[in-house]
N, CA and C of each residue as an Amber inpcrd file, in Angstrom:
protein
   324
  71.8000000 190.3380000  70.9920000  71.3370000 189.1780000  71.7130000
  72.4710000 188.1620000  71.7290000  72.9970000 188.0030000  72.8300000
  74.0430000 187.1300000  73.0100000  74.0660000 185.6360000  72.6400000
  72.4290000 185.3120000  72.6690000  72.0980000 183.9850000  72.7870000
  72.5970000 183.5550000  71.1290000  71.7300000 184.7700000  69.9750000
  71.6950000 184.4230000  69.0050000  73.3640000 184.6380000  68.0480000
  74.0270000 185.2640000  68.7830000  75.2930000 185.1450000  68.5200000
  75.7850000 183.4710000  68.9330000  76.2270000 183.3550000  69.6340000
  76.6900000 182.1230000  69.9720000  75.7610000 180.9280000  69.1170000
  74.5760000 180.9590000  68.8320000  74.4920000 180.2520000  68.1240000
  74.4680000 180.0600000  66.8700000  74.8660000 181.3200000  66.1850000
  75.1370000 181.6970000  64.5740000  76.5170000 180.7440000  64.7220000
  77.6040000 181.5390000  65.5780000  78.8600000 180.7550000  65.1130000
  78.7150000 179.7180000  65.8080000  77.8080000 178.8540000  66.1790000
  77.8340000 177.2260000  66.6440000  77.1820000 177.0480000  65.6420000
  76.3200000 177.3290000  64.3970000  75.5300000 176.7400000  63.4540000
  76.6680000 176.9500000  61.9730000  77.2000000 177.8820000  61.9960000
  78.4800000 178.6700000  61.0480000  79.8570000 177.3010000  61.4480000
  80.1670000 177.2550000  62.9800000  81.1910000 176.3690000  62.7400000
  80.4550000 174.4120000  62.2560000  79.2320000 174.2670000  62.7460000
  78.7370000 173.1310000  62.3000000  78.0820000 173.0870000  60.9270000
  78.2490000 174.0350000  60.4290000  77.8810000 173.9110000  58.5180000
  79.4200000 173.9160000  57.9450000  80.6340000 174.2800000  58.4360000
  81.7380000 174.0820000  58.0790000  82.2080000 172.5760000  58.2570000
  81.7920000 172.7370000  59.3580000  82.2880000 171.0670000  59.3110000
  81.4990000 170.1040000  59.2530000  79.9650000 170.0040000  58.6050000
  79.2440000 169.1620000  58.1230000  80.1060000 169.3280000  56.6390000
  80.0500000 170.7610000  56.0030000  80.5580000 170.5870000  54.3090000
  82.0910000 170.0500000  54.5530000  82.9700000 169.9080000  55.4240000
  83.8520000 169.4030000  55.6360000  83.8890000 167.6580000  55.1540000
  83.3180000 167.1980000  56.0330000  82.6310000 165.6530000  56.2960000
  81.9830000 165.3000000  54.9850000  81.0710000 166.2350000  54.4760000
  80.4220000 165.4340000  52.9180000  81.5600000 165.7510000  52.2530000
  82.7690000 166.7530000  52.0830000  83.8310000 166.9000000  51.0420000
  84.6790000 165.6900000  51.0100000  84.6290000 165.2560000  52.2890000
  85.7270000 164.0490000  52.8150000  84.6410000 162.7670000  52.6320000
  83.5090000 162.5290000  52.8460000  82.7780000 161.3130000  52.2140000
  82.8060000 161.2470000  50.8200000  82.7210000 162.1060000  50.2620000
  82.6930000 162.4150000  48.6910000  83.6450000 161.9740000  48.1630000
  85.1410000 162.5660000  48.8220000  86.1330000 161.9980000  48.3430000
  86.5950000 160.7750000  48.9080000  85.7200000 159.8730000  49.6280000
  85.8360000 158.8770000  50.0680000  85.4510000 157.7860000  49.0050000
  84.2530000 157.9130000  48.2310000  83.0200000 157.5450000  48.0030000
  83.9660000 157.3790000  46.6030000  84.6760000 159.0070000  45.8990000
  85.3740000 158.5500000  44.8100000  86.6390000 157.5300000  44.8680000
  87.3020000 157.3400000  45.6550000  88.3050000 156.6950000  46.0760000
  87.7020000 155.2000000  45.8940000  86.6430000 155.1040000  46.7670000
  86.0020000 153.9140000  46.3540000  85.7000000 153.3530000  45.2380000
  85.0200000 154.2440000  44.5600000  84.3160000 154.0380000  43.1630000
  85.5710000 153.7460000  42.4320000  86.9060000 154.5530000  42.2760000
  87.8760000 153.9070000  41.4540000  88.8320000 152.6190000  41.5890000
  88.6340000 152.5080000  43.0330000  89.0420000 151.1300000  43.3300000
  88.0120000 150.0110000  43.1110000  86.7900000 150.3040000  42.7590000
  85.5980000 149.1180000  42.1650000  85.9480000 148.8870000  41.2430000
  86.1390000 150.0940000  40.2620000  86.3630000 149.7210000  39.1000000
  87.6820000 149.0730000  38.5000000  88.4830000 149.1230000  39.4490000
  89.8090000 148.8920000  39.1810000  89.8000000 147.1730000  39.4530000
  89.0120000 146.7640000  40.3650000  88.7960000 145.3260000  40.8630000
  87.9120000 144.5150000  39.7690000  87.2200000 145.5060000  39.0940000
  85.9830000 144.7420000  38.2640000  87.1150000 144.7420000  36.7200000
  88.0680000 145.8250000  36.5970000  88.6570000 145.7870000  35.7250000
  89.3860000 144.3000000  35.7050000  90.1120000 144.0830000  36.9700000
  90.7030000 143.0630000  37.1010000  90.2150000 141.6190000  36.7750000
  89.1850000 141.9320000  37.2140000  88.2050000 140.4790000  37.4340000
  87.3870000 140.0610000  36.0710000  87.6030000 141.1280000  35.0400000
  87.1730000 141.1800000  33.7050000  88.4060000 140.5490000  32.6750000
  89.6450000 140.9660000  33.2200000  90.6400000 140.8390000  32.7100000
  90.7250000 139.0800000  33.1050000  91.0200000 138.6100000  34.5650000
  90.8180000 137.4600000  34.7140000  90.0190000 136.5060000  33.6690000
  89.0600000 137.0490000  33.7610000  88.2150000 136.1860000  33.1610000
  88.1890000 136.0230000  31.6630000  88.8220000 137.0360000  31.2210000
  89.3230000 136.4750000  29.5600000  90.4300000 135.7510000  29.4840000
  91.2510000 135.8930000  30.5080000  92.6060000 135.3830000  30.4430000
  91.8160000 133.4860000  30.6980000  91.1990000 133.4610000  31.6090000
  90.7240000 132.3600000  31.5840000  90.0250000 131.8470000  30.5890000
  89.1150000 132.6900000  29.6630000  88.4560000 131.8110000  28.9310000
  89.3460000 131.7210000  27.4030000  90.2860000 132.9000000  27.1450000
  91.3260000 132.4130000  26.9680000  91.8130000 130.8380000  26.4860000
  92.1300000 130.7350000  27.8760000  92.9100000 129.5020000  28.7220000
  91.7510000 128.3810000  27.9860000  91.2640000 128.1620000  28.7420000
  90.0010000 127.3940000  28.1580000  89.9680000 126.9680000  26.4930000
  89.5340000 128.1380000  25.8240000  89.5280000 127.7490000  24.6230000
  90.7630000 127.1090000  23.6580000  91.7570000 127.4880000  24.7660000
  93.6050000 126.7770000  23.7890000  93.2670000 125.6680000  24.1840000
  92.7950000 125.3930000  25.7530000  93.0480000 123.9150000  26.1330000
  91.9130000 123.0420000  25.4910000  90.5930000 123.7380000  25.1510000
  90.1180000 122.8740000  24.1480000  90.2340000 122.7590000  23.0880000
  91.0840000 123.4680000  22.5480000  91.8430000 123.1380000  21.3130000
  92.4620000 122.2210000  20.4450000  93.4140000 122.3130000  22.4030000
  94.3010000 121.2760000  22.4380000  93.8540000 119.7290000  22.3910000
  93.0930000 119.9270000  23.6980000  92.3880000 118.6750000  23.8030000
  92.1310000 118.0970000  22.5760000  91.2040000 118.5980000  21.0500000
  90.3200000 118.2270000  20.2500000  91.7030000 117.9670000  19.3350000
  93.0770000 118.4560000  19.4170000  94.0310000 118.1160000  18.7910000
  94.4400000 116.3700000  19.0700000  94.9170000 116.3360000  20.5170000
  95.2520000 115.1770000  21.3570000  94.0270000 113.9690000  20.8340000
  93.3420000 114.3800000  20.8690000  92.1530000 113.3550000  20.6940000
  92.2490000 113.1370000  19.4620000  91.8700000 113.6490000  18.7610000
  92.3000000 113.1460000  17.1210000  93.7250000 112.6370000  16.8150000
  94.8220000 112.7650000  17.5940000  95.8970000 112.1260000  17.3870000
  95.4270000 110.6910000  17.7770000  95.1920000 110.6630000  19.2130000
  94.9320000 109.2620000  19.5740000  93.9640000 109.0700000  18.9870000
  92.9020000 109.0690000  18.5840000  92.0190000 108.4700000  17.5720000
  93.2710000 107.7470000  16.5690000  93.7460000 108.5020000  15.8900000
  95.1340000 108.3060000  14.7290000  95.8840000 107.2930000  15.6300000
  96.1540000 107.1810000  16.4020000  97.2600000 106.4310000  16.7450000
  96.0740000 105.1570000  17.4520000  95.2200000 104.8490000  17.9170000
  94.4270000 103.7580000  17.6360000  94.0780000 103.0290000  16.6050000
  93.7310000 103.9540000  15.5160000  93.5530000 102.9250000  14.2440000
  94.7310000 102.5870000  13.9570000  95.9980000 103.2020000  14.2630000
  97.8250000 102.2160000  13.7370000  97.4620000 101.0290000  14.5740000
  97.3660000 101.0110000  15.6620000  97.4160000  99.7720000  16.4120000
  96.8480000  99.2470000  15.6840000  95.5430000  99.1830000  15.6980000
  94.7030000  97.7610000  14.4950000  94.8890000  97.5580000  13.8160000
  95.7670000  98.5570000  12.9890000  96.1680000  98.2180000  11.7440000
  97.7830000  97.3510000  11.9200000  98.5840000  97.2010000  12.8160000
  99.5910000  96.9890000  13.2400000  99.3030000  95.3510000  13.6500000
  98.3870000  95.3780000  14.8690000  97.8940000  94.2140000  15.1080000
  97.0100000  93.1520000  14.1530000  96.4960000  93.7630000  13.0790000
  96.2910000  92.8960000  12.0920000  97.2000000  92.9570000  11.2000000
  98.3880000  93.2450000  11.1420000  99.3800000  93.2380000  10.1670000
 100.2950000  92.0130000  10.8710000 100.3880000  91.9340000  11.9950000
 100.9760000  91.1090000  13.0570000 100.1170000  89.5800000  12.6700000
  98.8950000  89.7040000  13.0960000  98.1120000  88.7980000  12.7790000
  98.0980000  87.8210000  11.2230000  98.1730000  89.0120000  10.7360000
  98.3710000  88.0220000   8.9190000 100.1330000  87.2860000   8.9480000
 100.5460000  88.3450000   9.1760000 102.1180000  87.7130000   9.5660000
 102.4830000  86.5910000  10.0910000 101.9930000  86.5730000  11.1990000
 101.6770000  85.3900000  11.8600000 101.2110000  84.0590000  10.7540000
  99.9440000  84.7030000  10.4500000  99.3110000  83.1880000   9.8100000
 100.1190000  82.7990000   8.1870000 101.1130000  83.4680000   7.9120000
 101.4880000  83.3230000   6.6200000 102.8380000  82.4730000   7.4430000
 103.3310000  82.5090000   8.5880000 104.7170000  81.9670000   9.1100000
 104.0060000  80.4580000   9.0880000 102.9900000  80.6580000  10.0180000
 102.2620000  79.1390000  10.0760000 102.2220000  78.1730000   8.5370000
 101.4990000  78.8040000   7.7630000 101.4820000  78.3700000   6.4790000
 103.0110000  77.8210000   6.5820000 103.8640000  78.8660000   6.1430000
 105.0500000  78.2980000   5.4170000 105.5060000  77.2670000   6.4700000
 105.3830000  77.0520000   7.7850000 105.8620000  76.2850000   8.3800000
 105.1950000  75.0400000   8.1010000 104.2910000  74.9590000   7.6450000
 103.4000000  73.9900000   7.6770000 103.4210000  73.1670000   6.2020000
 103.5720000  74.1370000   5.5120000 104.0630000  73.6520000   3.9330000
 105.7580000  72.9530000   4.1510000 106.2440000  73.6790000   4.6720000
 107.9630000  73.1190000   5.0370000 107.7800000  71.9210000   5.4600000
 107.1220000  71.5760000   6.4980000 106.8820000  70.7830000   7.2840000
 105.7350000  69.4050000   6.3240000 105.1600000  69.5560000   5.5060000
 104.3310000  69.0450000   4.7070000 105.8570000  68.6960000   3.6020000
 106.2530000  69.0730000   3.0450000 107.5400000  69.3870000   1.8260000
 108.7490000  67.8940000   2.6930000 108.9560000  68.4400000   3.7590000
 110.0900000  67.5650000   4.7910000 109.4190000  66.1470000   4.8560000
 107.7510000  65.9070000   4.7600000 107.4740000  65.0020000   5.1810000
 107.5410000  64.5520000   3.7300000 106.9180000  64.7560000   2.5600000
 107.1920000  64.1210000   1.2220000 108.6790000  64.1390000   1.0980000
 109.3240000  65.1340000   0.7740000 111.1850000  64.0740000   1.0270000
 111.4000000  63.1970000   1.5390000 111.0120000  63.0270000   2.8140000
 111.3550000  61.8160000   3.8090000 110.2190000  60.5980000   3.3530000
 108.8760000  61.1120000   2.2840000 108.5880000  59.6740000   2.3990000
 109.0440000  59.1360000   0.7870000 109.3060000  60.0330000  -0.0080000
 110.6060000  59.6620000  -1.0390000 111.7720000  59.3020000  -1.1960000
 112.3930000  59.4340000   0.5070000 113.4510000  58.9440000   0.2500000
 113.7480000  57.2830000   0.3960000 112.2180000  57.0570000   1.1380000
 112.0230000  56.0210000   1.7290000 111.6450000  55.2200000   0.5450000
């Protein structure tokens, strides 16, 4: 039967090249799958590198901050060191100045 010939090898060449097509999706599909993973690898990697990052810079930060904390209390302590300084110049100027005025009214 001629008919059923011709359509063995039209069903014979279209099962070859359907298993053709799933061999080549398949190996499509893996190609894919290792480039997902290769992106998620990446994007995993990123993201430690960042948090990483993160945790030095809050590190840092909590370093910086406690310096300047430290270097705020010098100031006050600087500026009231300034301050007493100050009022001890006054004094002595004022005693000098008290001292100059008893000479001068002793000499008188």
């Amino acid at each position: 039967c001629p008919y059923y010939f011709t359509n063995s090898v039209e069903v014979t060449f279209s099962l070859k090249k359907a298993i053709l097509w799933i061999d080549n999706l398949a190996l499509m599909i893996e190609n894919a799958q290792k480039e997902l993973q290769k992106a998620r690898k990446q994007i995993q990697d990123l993201n430690w590198q960042r948090k990483n990052d993160q945790l030095a810079g809050g590190a840092k930060l909590r370093e910086l901050e406690s310096n300047w904390v430290s270097l705020v209390s010098k100031n006050y302590e600087i500026e009231r060191a300034i301050i007493q300084l100050e009022n001890e110049v006054a004094q002595m100027k004022q005693q000098q100045g008290d001292e100059n005025k008893e000479n001068i009214r002793q000499d008188f």
